[in-house]
VOPAGU-2260 file (C-alpha; in pm, 1 decimal, decimal comma):
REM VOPAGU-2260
SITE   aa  ch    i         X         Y         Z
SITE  UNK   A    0    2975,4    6515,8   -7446,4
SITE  UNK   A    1    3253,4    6356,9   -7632,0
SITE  UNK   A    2    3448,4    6053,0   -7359,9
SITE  UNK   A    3    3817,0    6240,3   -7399,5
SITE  UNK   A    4    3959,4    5964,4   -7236,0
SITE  UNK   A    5    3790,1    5698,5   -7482,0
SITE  UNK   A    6    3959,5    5872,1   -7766,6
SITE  UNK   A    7    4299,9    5883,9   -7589,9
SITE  UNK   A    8    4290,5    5512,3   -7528,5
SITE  UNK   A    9    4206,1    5450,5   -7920,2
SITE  UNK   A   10    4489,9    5671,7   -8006,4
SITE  UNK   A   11    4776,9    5509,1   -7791,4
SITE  UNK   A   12    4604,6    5142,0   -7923,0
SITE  UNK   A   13    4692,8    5257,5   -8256,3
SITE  UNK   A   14    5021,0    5390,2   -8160,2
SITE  UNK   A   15    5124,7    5083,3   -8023,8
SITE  UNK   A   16    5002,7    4862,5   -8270,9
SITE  UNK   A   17    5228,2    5086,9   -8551,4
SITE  UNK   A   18    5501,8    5036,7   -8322,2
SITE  UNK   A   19    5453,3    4619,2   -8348,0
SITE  UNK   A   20    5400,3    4654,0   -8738,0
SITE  UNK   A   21    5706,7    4883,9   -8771,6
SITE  UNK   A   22    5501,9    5169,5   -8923,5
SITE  UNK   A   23    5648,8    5465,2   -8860,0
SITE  UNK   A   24    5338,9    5737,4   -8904,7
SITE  UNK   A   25    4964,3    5689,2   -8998,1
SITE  UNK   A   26    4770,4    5945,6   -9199,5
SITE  UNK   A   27    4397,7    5942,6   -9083,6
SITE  UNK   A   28    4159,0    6122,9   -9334,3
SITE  UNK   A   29    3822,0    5892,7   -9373,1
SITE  UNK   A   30    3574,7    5992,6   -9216,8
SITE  UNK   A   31    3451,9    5681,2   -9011,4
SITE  UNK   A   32    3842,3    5656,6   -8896,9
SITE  UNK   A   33    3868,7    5973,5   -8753,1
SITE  UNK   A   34    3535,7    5936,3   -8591,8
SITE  UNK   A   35    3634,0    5633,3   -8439,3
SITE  UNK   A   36    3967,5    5778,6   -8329,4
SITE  UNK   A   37    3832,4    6134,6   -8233,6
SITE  UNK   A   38    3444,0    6126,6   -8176,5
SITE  UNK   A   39    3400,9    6324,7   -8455,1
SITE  UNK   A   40    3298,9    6274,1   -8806,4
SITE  UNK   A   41    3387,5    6561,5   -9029,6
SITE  UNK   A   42    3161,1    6624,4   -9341,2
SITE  UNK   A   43    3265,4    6526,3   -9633,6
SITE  UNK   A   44    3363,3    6815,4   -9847,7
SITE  UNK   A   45    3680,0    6940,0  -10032,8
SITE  UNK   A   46    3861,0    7054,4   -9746,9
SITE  UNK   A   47    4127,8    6868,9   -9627,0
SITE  UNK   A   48    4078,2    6752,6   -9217,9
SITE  UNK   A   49    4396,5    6473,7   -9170,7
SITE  UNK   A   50    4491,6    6327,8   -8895,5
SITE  UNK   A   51    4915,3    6246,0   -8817,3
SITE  UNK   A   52    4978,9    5988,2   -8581,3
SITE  UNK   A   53    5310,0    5920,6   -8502,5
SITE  UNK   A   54    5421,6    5593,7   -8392,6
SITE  UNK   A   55    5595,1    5799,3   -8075,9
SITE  UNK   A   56    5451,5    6105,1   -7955,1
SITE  UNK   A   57    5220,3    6355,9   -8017,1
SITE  UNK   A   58    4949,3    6299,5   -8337,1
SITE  UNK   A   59    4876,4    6628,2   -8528,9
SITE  UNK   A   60    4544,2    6750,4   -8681,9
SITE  UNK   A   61    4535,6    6955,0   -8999,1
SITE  UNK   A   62    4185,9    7121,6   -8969,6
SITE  UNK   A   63    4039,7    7385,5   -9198,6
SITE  UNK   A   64    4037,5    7677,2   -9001,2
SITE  UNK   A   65    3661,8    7675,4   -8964,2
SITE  UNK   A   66    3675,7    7343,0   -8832,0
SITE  UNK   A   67    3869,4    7384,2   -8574,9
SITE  UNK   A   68    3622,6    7433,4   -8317,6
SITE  UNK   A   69    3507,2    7122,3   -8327,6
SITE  UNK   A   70    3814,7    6986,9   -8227,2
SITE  UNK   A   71    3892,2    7200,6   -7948,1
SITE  UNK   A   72    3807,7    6932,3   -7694,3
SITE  UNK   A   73    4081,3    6702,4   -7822,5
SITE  UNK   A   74    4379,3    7004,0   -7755,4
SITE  UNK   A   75    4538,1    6789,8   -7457,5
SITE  UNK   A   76    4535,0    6506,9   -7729,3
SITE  UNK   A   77    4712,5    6620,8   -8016,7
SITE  UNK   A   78    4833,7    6953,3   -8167,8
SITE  UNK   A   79    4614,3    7140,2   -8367,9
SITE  UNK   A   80    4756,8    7337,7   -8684,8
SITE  UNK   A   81    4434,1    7530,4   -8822,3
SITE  UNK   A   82    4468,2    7652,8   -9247,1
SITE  UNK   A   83    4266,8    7901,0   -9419,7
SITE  UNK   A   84    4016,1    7908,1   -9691,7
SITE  UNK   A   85    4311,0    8038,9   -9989,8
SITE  UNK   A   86    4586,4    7828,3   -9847,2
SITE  UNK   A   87    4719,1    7541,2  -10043,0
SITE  UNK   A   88    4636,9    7213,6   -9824,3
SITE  UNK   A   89    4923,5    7021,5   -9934,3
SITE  UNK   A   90    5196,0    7245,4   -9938,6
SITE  UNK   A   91    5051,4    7368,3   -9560,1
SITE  UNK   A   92    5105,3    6993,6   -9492,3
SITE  UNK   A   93    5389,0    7009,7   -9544,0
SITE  UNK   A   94    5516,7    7265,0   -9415,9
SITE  UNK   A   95    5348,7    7178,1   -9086,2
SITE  UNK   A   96    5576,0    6868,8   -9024,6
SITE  UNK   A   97    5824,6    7038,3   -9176,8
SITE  UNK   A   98    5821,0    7299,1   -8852,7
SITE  UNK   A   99    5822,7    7047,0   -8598,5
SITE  UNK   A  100    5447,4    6894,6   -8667,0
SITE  UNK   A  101    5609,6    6487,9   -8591,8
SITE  UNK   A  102    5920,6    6629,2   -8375,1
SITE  UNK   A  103    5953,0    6221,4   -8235,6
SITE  UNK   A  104    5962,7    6116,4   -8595,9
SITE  UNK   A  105    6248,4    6174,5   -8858,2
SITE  UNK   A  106    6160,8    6283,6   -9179,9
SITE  UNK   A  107    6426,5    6155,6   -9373,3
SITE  UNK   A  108    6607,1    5820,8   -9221,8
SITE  UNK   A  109    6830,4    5593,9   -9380,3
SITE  UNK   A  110    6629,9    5289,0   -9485,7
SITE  UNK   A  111    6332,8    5473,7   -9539,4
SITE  UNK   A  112    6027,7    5561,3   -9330,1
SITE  UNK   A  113    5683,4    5365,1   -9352,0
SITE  UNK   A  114    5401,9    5577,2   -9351,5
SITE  UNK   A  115    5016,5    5456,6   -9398,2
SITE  UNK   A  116    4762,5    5585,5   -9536,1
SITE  UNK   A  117    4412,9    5524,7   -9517,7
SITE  UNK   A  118    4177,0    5549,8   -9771,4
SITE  UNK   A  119    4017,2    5864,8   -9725,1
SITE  UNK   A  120    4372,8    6035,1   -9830,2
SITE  UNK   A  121    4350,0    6213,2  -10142,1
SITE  UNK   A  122    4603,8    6092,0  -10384,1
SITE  UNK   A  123    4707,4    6460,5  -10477,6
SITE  UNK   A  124    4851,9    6470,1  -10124,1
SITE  UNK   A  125    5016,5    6141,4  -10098,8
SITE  UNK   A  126    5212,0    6251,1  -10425,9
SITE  UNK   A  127    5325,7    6562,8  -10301,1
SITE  UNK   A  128    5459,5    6338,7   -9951,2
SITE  UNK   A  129    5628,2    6150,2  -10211,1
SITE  UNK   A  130    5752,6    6439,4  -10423,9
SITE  UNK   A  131    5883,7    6638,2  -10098,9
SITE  UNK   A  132    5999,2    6322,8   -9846,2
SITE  UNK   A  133    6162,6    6072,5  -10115,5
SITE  UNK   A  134    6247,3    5827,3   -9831,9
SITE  UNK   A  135    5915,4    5802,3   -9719,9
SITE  UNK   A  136    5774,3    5453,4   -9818,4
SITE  UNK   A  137    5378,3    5581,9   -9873,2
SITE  UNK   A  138    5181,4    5281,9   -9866,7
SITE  UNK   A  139    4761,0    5292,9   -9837,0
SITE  UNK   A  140    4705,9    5057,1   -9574,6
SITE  UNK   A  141    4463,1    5077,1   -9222,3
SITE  UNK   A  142    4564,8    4749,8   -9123,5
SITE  UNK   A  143    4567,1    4878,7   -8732,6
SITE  UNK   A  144    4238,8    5069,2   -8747,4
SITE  UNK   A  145    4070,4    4824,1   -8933,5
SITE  UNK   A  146    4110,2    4528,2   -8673,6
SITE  UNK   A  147    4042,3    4783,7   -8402,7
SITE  UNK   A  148    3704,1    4887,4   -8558,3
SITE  UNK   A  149    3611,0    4540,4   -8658,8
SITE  UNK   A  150    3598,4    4460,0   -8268,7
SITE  UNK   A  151    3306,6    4698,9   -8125,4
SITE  UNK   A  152    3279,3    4775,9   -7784,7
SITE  UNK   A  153    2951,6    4776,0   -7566,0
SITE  UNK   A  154    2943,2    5125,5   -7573,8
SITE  UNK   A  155    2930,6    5098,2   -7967,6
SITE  UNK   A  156    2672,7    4765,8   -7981,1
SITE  UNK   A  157    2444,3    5001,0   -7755,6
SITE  UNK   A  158    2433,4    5209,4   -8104,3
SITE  UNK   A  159    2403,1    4982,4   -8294,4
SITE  UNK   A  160    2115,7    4872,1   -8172,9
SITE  UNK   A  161    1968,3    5142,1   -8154,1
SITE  UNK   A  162    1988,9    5210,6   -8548,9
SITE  UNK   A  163    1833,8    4860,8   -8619,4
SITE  UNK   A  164    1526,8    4981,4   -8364,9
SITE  UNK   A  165    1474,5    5300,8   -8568,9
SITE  UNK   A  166    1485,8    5044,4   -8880,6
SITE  UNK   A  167    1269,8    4802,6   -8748,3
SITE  UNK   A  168     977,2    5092,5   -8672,6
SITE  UNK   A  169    1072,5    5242,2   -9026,7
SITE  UNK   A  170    1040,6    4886,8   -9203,2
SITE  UNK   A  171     659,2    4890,9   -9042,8
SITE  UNK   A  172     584,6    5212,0   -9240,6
SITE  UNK   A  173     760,7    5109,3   -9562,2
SITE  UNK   A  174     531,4    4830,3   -9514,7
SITE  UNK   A  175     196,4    5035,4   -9464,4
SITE  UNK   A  176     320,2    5242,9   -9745,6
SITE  UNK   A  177     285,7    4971,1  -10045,2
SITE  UNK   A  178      -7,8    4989,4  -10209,0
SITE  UNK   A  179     -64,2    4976,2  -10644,7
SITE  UNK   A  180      -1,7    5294,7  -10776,8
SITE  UNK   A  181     213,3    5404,1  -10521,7
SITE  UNK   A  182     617,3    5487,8  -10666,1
SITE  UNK   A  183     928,9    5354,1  -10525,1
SITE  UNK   A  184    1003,5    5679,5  -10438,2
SITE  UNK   A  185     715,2    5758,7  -10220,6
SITE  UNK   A  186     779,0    5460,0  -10072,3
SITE  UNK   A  187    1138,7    5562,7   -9968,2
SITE  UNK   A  188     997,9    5922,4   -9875,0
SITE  UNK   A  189     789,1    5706,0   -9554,7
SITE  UNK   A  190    1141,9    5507,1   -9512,4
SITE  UNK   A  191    1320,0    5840,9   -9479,7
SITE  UNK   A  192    1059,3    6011,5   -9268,0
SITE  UNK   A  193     986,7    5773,4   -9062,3
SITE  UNK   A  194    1417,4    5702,7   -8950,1
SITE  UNK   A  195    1421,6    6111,4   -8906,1
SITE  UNK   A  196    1139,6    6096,7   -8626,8
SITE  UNK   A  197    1337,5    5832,9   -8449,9
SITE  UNK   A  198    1636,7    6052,1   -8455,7
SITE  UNK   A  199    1836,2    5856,2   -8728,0
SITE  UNK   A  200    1988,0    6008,2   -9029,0
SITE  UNK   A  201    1906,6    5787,0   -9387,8
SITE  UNK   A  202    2200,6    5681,3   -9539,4
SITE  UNK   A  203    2231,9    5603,8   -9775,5
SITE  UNK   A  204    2046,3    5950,0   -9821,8
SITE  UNK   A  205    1797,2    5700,3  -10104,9
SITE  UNK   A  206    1669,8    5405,8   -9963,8
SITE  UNK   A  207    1686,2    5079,9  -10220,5
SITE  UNK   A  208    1251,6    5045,3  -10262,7
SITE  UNK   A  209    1294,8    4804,2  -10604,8
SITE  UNK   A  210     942,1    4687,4  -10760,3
SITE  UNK   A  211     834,5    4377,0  -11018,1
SITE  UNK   A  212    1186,1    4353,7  -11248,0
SITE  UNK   A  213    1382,4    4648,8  -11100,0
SITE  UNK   A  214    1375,4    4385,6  -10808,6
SITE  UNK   A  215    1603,6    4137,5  -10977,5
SITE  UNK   A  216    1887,5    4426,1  -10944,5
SITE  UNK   A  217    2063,0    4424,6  -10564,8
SITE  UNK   A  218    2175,4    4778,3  -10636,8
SITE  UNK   A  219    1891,2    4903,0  -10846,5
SITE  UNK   A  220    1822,7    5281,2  -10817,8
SITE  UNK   A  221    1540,9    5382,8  -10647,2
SITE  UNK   A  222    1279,1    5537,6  -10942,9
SITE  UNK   A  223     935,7    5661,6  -10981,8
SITE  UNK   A  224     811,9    5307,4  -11124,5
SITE  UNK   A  225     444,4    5307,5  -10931,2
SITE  UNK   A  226     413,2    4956,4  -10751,2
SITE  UNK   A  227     149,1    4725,4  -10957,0
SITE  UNK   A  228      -3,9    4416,5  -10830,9
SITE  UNK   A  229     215,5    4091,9  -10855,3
SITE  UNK   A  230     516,8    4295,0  -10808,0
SITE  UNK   A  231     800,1    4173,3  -10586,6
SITE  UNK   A  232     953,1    4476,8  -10317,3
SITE  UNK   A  233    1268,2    4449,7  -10218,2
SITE  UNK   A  234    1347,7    4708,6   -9923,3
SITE  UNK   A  235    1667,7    4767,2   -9854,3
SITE  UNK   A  236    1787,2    5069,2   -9583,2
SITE  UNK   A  237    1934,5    5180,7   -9292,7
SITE  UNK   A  238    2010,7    5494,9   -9076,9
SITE  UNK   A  239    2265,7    5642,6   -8851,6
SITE  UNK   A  240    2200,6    5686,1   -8459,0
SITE  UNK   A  241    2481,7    5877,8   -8257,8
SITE  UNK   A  242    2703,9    5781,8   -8541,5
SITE  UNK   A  243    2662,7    5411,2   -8590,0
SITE  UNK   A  244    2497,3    5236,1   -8884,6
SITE  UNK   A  245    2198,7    5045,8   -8902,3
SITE  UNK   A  246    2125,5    4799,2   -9291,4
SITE  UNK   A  247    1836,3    4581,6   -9321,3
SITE  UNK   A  248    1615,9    4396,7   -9582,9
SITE  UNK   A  249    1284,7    4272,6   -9654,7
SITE  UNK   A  250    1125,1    4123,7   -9979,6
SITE  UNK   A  251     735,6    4191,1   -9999,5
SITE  UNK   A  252     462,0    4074,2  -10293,1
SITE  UNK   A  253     228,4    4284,1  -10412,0
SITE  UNK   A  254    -123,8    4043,1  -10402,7
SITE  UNK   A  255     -89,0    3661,5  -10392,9
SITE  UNK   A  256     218,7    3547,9  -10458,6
SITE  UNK   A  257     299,5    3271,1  -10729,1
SITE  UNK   A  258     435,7    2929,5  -10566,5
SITE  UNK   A  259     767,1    2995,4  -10757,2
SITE  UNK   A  260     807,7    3291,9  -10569,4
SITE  UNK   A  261     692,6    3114,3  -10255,7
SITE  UNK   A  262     954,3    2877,8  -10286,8
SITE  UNK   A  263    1235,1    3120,7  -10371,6
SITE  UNK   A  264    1157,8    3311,4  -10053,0
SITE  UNK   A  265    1178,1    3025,8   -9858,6
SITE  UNK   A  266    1484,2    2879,3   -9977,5
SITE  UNK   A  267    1646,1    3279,8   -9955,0
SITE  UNK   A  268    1505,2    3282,3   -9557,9
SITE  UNK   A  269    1628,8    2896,1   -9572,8
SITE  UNK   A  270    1983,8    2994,6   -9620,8
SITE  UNK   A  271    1975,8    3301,6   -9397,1
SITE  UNK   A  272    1887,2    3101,5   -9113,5
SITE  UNK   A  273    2177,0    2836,9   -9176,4
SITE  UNK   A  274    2433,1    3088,6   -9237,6
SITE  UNK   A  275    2303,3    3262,3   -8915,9
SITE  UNK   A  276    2330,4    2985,6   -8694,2
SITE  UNK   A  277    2680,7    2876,2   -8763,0
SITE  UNK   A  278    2814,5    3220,3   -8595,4
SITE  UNK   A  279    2999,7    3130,2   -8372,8
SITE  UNK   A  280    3370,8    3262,8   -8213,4
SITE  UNK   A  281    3638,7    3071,2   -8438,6
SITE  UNK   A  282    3442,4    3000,3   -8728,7
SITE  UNK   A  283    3578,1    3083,3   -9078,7
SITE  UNK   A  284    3435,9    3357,8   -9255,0
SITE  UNK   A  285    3443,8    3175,7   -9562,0
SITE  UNK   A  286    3230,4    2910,1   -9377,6
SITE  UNK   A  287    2963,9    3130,5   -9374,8
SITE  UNK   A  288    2901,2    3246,3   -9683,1
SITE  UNK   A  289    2966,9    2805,2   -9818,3
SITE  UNK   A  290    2635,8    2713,5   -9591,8
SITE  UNK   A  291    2420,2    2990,9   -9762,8
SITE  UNK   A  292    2538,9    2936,5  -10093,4
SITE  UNK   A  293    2561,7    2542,0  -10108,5
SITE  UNK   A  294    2159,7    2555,9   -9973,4
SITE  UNK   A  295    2098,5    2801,7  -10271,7
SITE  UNK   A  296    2279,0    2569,7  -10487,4
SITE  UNK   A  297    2080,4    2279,9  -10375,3
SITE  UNK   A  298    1767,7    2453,5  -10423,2
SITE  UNK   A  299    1874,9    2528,6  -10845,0
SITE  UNK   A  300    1930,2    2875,5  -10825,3
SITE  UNK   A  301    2334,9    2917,8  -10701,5
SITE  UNK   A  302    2346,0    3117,0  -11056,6
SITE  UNK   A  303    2104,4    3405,6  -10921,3
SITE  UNK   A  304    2310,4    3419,9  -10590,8
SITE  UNK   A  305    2542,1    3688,0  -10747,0
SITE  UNK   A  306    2701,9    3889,8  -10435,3
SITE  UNK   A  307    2907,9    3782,4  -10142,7
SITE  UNK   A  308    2695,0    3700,9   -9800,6
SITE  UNK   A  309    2737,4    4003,2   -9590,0
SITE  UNK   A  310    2961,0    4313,2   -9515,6
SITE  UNK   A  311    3107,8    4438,6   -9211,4
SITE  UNK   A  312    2921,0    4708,8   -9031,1
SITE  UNK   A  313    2975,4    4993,3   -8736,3
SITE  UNK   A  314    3088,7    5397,2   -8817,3
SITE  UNK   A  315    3040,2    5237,6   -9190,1
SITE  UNK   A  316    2753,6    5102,3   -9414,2
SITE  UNK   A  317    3015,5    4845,4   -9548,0
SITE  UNK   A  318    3363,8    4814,3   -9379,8
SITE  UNK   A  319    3564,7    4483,5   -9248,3
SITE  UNK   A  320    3462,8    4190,0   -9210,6
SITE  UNK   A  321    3332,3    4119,7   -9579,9
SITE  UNK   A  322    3134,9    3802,2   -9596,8
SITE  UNK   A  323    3226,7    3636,7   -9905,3
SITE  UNK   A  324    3402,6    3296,3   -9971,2
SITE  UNK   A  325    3767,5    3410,6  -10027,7
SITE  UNK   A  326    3847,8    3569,3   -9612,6
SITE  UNK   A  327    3988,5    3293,9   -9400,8
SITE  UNK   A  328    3950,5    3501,9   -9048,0
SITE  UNK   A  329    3775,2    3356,2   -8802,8
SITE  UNK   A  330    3534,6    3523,7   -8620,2
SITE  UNK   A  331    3593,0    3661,3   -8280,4
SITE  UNK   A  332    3329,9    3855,8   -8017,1
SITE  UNK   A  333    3226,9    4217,3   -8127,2
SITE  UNK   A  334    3264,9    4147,4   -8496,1
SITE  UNK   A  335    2965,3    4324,6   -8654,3
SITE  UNK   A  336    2820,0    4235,7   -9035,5
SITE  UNK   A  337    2534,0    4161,9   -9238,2
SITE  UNK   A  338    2411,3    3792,7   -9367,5
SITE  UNK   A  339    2214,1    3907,2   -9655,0
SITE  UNK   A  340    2117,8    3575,7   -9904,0
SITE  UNK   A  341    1968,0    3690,8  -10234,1
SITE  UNK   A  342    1827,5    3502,5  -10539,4
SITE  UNK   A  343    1753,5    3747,7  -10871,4
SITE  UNK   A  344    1603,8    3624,7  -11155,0
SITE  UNK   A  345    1664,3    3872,6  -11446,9
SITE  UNK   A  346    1360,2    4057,4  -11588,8
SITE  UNK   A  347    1129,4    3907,1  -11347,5
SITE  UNK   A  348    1230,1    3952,8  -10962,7
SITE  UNK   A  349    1459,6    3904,2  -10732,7
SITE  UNK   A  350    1423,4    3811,7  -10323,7
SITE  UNK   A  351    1674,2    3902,2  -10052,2
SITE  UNK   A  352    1660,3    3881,1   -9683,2
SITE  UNK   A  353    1879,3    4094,8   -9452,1
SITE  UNK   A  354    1963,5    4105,4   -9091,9
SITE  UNK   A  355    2286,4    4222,0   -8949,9
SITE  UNK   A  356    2429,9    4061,3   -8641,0
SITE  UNK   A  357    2693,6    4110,2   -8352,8
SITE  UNK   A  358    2887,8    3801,0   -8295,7
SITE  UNK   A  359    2878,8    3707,7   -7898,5
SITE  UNK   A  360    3021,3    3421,1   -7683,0
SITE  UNK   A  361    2691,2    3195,3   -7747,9
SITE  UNK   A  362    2633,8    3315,3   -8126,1
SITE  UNK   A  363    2472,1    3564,1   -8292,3
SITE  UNK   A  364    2238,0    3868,2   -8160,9
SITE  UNK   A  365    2036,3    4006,5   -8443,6
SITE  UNK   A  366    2054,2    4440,8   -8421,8
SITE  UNK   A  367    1702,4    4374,0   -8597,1
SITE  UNK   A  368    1383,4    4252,0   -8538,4
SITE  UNK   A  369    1113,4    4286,4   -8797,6
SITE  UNK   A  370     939,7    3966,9   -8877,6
SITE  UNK   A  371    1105,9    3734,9   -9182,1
SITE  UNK   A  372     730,5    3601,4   -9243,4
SITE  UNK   A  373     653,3    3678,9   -9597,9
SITE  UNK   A  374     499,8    3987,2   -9643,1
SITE  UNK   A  375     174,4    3977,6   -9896,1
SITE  UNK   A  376     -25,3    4277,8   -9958,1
């Protein structure tokens, strides 16, 4: 059962927070937002599902007419305006606010009127806003929601957690599941079967299984290479419990592993562990991802360390904080990311290590627990 009364305190948190930034309106059409805002996370199809929240008074939902049910909860929360299948979503819009949709909130005021969008607005709408509502200023912005979400509650860590449990059990059968002449992608099929029996949904839908040189690539696309021995795995995943993300890596080796590889892994774990135990309330960001890389550095390979440290996570796979050495912010309790070192050596293999953590008064608490002892099979 969705907590109405959670919802309604997220809304009026993000009405008074446009209120102190002087935004006027905030259109809410991404997914995670308006799951975090209305316990709901619509899929993500061609209709358009947007959210209107006024600075003062009551927000508005544009919902595709078979939709609408979903929402039907939320009716002493907002106004509902339903469209049909045939109906042209923007000019509906439109003509929603137009009849009375934001009746606190002048369209047209001298000065102009700050509206924000977030990201999930298509830009097709925005530029018919602009077309029809010249004064509006139309900037894409989520300044409010994004410091809101970056801060999770116990209620949300309590997810959380439980999407890194369904990881760690998966990781054990990715694990079992390496053997020579086995392909990434069966390996990934026991990743993906094993989250769905513990009630979490893959996603990304493909988990990252990359084998000997498709290893050296962070991003590389899963494929039906079979695993050989004196490969290097890289297993990268996660799932979604009750709406909230879990991401985790492990590098294994295929047989005995070479002492170059030995010594990469341990520098990669080396730098995981430093970066890890600097979290702390009030430490810089940018801190963070300077102790990982300088030990990577040190070691001779800071030119294989080619990504930032760690990403934000929560309703979102990757959203604020982003661990990399340009953010300033300091961390504060209930921030939620990944610290994810890597070293990749092109055409050979490549090593990364991933845990993600939620920072608390003391330090860190890891959402995952699967051994960081080299795995050798």
């Amino acid at each position: 059962m969705t907590d109405v009364k959670l919802y309604a305190e997220r809304l009026g948190r993000l009405q008074e927070s446009l209120l102190q930034e002087g935004v006027r309106v905030q259109l809410v059409a991404s997914p995670a937002n308006m799951a975090y805002l209305l316990g709901q996370r619509p899929m993500a199809l061609e209709r358009l599902l947007l959210l209107v929240v006024p600075a003062l008074g009551r927000p508005l939902l544009i919902v595709p007419q078979m939709h609408a049910s979903e929402f039907t909860h939320l009716q002493g929360l907002l106004t509902m305006d339903p469209w049909k299948d045939g109906e042209d979503p923007c000019r509906f819009t439109i003509e929603a606010l137009l009849g009375g949709g934001l009746q606190t909130c002048p369209y047209e005021i001298s000065g102009g009127l700050p509206v924000q969008c977030d990201k999930g607005v298509p830009a097709v709408l925005a530029l018919a806003l602009r077309d029809r509502f010249p004064s509006w200023l139309l900037r894409v912005a989520e300044d409010s929601l994004a410091k809101a979400r970056m801060r999770k509650e116990p209620a949300e860590v309590s997810r959380l957690l439980a999407a890194g449990g369904a990881a760690d059990r998966a990781m054990a059968e990715a694990i079992r599941a390496l053997k020579p002449g086995t392909s990434e992608l069966e390996a990934a099929g026991a990743i993906i079967a094993s989250l769905l029996h513990e009630g979490a949904e893959p996603d990304p839908p493909l988990p990252i299984v990359a084998s000997g040189p498709n290893s050296a690539f962070p991003h590389h696309n899963t494929s039906s290479r079979r695993l050989e021995k004196g490969d290097a795995i890289v297993l990268d995943f996660g799932g979604r419990c009750q709406g909230y993300f879990s991401d985790m890596t492990r590098t294994a080796f295929l047989g005995e592993p070479p002492e170059e590889f030995r010594n990469i892994y341990r520098t990669v774990a080396e730098a995981k562990e430093k970066a890890t135990s600097a979290i702390r309330p009030g430490v810089r960001i940018s801190e963070l991802d300077r102790i990982a890389r300088a030990h990577i550095e040190a070691a001779g390979y800071g030119p294989f360390f080619i990504h930032r440290l760690g990403h934000g996570l929560g309703l979102e796979v990757h959203e604020e904080p982003y661990i990399h050495a340009g953010n300033d912010q300091r961390l504060e309790e209930g921030m939620c990311f990944s610290v994810e070192p890597g070293i990749y050596l092109p055409g050979r293999f490549g090593v990364r290590l991933e845990d993600c953590v939620v920072v608390e008064q003391d330090g860190p608490r890891s959402l995952t627990a699967y051994p960081l002892d080299l795995i050798c099979g």
